[in-house]
N, C-alpha and C positions, 0 to 999 in steps of 0.2 A: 223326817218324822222324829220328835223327840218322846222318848220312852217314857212310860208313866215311873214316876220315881215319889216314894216315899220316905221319907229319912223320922224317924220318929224320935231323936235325942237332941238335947239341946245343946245348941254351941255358945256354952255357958260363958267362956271367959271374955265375951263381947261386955261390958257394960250396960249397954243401952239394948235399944233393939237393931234387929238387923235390917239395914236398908237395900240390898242388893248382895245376889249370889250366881255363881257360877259353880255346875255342879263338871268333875270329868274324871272318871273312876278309878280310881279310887280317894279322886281329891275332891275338895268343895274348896274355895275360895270365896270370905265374905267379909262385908263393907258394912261399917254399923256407925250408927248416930253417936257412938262414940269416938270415930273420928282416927278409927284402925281400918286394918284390913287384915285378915288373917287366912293362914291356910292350915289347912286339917287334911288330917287322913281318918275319912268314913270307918276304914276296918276297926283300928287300933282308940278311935273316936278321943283325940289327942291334936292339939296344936300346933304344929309343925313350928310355923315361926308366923310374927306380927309385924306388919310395917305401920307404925304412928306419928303421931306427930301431923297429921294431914288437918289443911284448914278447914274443911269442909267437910261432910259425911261422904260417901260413893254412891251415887242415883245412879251407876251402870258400871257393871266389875264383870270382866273375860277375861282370860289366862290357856292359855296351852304351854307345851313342854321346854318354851325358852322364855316365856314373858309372864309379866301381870299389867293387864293394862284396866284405867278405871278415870272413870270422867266424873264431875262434880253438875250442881248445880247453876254453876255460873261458866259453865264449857270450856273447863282448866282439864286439860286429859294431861294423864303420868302414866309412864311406862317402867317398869322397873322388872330386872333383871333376874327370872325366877331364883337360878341357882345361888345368882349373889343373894337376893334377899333369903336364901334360906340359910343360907351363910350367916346372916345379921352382917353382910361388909356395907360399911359406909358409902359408896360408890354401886349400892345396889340400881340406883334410880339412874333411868337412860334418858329421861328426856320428863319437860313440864312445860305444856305450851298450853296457851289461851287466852281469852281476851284479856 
């Protein structure tokens, strides 16, 4: 069963709009037509850190307490390494596969 969840602030430092979210509390993880992915903390309503540079917007973004995983519209799925990416380390991304 997923809980009814309202978030009423916006998660401004997207540019464009947002195409896909994963929410898991206290974090949100989201994927915007501008070609980021970013992670926040709901409480403190603040950006933790941004992974860019992505060819495509995210059509499907999930994340638990070791990964970010997020697939495209042409079914390019990337995986990258929560703690590295919160790190900003170069070497945060595990894998990029797809046609």
């Amino acid at each position: 069963m997923i809980p009814n969840f309202h978030y009423n602030h916006n998660l401004k430092l997207h540019e464009s709009n947002i195409s896909s979210l994963d929410y898991r509390h206290p974090s949100i993880v989201s994927g915007g037509f501008d070609h980021t992915i970013r992670l926040w903390n709901i409480e403190s309503e603040q950006c933790l850190t941004a992974l860019k540079r992505l060819q495509l917007h995210a059509e499907c973004i999930r994340f638990n307490d070791k990964r970010i995983e997020r697939s495209d519209k042409k079914g390019i799925m990337t995986v990258w390494d929560l703690n590295k990416a919160f790190n900003s380390q170069s070497d945060a991304c595990l894998v990029t596969k797809g046609t």
